[in-house]
N, C-alpha and C positions, 0 to 999 in steps of 0.2 A: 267349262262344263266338265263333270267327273263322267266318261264314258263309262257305258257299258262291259270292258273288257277290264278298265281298272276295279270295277267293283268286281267282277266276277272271282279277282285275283287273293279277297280277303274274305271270301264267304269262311274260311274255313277260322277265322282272327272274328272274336267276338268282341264285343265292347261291354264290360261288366258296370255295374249302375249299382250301387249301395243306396239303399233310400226310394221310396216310392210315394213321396209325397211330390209337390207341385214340382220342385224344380228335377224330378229323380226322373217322374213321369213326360215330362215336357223333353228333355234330355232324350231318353227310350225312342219317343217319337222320329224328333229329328233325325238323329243315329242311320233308324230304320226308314226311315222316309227316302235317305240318302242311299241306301242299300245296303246298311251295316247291318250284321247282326248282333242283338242286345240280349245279353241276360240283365234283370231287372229284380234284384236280390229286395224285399221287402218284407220284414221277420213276422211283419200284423197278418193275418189275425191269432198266428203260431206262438208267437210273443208279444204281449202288447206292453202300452205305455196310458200313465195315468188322463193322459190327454184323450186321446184316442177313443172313439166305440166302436170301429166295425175294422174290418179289411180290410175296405177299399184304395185302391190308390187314390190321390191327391185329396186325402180327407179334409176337409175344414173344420179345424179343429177351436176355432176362436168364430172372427164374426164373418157374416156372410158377404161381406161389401169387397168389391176388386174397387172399390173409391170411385175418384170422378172418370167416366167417360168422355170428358169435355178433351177431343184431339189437338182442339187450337189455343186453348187457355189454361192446360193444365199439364205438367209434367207425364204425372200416372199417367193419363188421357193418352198422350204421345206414347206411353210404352204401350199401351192397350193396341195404338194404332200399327204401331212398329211390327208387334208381336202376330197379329192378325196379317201383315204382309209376309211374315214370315211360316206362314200355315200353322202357327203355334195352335197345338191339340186342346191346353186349356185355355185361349182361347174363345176356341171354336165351342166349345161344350160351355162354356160359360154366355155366350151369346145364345146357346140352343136353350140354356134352363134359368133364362134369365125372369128376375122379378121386375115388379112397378118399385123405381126409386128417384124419382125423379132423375135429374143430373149424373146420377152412380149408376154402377153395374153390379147391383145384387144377385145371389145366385141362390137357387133352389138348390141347397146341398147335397142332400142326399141321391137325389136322381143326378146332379153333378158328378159326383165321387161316382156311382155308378158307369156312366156312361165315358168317362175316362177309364174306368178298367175294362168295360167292354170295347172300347175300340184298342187300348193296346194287347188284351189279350186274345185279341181275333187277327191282331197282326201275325203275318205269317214268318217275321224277322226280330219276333221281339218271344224270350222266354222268360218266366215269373217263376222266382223261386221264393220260398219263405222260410227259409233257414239263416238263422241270424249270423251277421259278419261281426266276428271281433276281434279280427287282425287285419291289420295293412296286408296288399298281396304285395310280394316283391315283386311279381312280374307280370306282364300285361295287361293292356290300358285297360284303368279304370276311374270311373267317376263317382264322388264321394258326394250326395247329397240327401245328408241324414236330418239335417235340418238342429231346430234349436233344441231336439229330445233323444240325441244322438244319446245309445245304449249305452251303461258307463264302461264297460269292458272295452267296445270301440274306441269311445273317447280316451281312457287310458291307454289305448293304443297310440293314437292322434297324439297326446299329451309325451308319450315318450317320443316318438318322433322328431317332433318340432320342439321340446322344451315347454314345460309346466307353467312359465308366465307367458308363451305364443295361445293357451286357449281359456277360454274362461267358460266358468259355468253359471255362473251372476253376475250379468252387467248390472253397474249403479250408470245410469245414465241423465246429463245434465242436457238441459233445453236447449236447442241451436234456433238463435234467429237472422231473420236474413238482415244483413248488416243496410240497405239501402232504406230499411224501415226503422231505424235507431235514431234519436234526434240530437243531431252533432251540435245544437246551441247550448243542452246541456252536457252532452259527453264529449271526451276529448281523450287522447290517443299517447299513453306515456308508461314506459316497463317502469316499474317500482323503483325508486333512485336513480332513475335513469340507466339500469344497467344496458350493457351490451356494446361492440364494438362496432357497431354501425347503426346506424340511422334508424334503418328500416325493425331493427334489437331495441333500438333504447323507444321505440314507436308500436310494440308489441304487441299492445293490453288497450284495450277499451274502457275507457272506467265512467261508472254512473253513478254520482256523490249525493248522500243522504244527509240529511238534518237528524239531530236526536230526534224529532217528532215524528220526518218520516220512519227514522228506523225502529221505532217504538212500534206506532202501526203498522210496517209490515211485519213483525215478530209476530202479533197480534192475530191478525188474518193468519199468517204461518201454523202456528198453533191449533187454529182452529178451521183450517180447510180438511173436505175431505180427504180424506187414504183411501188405498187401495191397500187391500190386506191379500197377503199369501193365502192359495188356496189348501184344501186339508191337504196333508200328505209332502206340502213342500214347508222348506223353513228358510229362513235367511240369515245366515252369516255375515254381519255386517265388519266390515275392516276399516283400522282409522282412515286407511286412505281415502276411501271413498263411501262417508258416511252419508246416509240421507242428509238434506240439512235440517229437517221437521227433526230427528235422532238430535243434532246437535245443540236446536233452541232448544228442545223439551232436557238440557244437561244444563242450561241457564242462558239467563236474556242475552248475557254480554260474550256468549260462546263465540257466537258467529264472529262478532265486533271483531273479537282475537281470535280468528282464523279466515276464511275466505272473503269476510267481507273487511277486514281488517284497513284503516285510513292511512298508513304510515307511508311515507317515503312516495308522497304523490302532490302536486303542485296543482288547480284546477284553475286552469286562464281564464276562463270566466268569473271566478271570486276569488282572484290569487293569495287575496286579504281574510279570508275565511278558510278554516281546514272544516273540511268536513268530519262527519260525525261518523260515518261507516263509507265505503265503496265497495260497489258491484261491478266486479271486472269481468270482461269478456276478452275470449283469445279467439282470436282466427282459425278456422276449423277445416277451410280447404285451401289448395294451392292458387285459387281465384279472390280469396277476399269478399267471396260475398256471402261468405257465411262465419257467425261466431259462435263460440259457445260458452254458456253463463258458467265460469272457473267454478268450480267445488259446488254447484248447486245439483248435484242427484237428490232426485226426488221421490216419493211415493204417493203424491198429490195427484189425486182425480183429475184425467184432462182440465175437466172446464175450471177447476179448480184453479190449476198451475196458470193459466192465461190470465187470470182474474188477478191472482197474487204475484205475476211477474211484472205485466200492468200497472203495478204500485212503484216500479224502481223510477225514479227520474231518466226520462233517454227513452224510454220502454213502452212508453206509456201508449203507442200505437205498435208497437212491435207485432210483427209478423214473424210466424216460428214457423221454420222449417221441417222441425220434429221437437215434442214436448219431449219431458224427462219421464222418467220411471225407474223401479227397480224391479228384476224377475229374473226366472231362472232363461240363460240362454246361452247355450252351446256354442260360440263362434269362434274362430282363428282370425292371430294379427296378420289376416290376408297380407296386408302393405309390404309386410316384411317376409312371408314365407311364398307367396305365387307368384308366375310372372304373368306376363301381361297374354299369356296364354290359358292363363287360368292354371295352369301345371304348380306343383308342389316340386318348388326348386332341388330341394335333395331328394327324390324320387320321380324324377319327369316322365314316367307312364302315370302317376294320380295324378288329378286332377281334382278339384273342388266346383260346389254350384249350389246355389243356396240360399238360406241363411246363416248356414254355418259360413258362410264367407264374410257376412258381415251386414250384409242387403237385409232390408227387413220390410216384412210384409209379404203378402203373396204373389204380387204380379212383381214383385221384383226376384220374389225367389224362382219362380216361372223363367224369368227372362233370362237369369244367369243360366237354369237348366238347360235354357231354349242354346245359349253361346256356346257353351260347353259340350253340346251334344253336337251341335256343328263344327265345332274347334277338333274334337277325338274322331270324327268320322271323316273330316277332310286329312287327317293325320297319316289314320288307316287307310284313307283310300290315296295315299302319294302326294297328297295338295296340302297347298299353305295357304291359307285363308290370308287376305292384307286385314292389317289393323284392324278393328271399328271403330270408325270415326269419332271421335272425342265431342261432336255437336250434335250427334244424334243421343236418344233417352238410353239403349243398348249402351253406347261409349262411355257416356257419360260415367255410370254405375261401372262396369269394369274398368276404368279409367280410376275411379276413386278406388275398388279396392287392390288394386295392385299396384298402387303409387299414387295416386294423387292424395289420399286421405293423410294425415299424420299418424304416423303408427303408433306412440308414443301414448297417443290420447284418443286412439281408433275406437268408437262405436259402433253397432247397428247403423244404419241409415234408409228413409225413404228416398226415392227418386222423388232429386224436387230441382228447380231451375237456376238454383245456386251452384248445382254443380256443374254446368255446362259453361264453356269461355264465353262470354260477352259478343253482343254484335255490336260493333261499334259504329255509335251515328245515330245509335236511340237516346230517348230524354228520358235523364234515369229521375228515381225516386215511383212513390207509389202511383201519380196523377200519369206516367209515362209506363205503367204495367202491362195494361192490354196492348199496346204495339209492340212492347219491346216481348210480349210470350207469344206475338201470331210469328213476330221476326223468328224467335227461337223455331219454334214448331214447322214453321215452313222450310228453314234452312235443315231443321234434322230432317226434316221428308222426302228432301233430295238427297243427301247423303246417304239413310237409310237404302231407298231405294237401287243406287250405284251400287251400295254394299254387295244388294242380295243380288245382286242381276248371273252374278256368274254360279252360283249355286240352284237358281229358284229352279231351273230346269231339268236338274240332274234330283231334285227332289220330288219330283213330279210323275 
């Protein structure tokens, strides 16, 4: 428990907060919940951004959905749940102005947004400034949660800092699915030539082999699936490295052939006697194995779109994705490589990050980093060391991925989804063994959760 004399002792040590969107705002809270005092730096409505209409804190600036509600069959659910034990402010305000959505938690925005800056700016520990930040402080703690529309001045700041290939401004992002929804009678498990000095190297790549007829048809569909297009005001700079691949069939049919989806230097033990016509490889996308992601396929294909033409690959054809692809503009750091597992910015250890600028995507995940973060710098300030968060609860899971478990190499965005959490072992895996093995997950992160918060819930109260 953080007494009362230890807090008394940093009233005059504030906790500076870049950002007052979900994760800036959420952060503020905690902080001040715990007895810190916050300034809560947020340049809107002084300076805005093309996103944005009003002031307010935690605007929602995209759709109004926080997703499924569901605490025992749904990952989100679990952070929803998590987050709510943890007196998270959005929350609580998202529960007050909530819609009819069925199974989801829709949120009446505007009185949303509203009623999260009334309650942090009645707090008697929290100050709101609106003057824009566009340098790193070198001194004293602060936490950086500007989100994916971080100002470019800041982000050139960020960008010197950390090095010009640590932040991006346009992810091209490829589909991740969950590897127990793939169907291993026609895919099978071999790095290109077999390269690599060990086993688990020359076992790599995932690959799902086409017939010229398949690969004709999905060109086809390809072609002619919706897009999403750029809205006015933004453009897209596309790079060879990571070209849509709708960019590289509409350059010709046999583009892909001779690049990502390319057949060469691959054996398929199922028709050893047959080479295939193209392959769709997938790599492993966390330190668990239960998630991949389709190699070179960044997309611009409308959700329902992408599911309906990924569906087409042999292996895929029930695939469950963990997160579809896209391209857009989004501000985040190679978290994996520059934080530690304190959320801290290893060559600066008073910033800190929370977000989506860390990599998390969405807004109850951007919430939730706020929500660790703002407990992480106040137990700091106030003399305490927080232990770990447990890696089997939804909290762990997410900071677990972006400060090492994710590959940094090939680090995206990410939802919280149950790919990223270790395995309970003794469940019947595949899809028909789903619902036991997410109440297993969900009930095991509910006890760990809970242990976590027990030695702060009091001193926040």
């Amino acid at each position: 428990m953080l007494g009362r004399r230890a807090k008394s002792t940093i009233m005059s040590k504030a906790l500076h907060i870049i950002g007052g969107g979900m994760a800036g705002s959420e952060a503020a809270w905690q902080a001040a919940r715990m007895g810190v005092p916050v300034v809560l730096h947020e340049m809107r409505p002084k300076t805005g951004t093309f996103a944005h209409q009003t002031g307010h804190l935690a605007e929602m600036v995209c759709s109004n959905s926080f997703r499924s509600d569901d605490d025992e069959q749904n990952a989100v659910g679990l952070l929803h749940w998590e987050m709510r034990q943890a007196g998270g402010l959005i929350m609580e305000m998202a529960d007050h102005h909530r819609l009819p959505a069925g199974g989801a938690l829709a949120v009446d925005r505007e009185p949303f947004a509203e009623a999260v800056t009334e309650r942090l700016t009645a707090h008697p520990l929290v100050t709101i400034s609106t003057d824009e930040i566009t340098a790193l402080p070198n001194t004293g703690p602060t936490i950086i949660a500007t989100g994916p529309l971080t100002s470019g001045a800041l982000a050139q700041a960020i960008a010197a800092e950390t090095g010009q290939d640590s932040l991006a401004f346009f992810d091209a992002i490829a589909p991740i699915v969950y590897a127990d929804t793939i169907d291993m009678s026609q895919a099978w498990m071999q790095s290109r030539y077999d390269k690599g000095e060990t086993e688990a190297e020359r076992r790599a790549y995932l690959n799902c082999p086409m017939t010229k007829d398949q690969y004709e048809a999905f060109i086809d569909a390809l072609l002619a699936a919706d897009k999403t297009e750029f809205k006015p005001g933004e453009t897209a700079q596309y790079f060879d490295g990571c070209l849509p691949i709708e960019v590289m069939a509409d350059r010709g049919r046999e583009t892909l052939r001779h690049g990502p989806m390319k057949p060469v230097g691959l054996t398929n033990p199922h028709q050893p006697d047959q080479k295939p016509h193209a392959v769709v490889q997938l790599r492993r996308d966390n330190a668990l194995g239960a998630l991949y992601n389709i190699v070179g396929f960044q997309t611009k294909m409308k959700y329902g779109a992408q599911a309906a033409v990924f569906r087409m690959i042999p292996g895929l054809e029930e695939a469950g994705f963990a997160r579809l692809g896209g391209i857009h503009r989004n501000t985040f750091i190679n978290s994996p490589t520059l934080l530690d597992d304190q959320m801290r910015l290893r060559t600066k250890s008073h910033i800190r990050f929370a977000g989506q600028i860390t990599g998390v995507e969405g807004y109850v995940e951007s919430a939730a980093m706020g929500l660790l973060a703002g407990r992480l710098a106040a137990a700091e300030l106030l003399g305490q060391t927080l232990p770990p968060v447990p890696q089997v609860t939804a909290m762990g899971a997410l900071i677990h991925h972006i400060t090492g478990g994710a590959e940094a190499k090939t680090f995206q965005p990410m939802n919280v989804n149950f790919g990223l959490f270790p395995p309970v072992e003794g469940l019947k895996p595949g899809r028909r063994g789903r619902k036991d093995r997410y109440k297993a997950y969900t009930d095991r992160a509910k006890a760990a959760w809970t242990t976590w918060l027990a030695p702060t819930t009091a001193a926040a109260e």
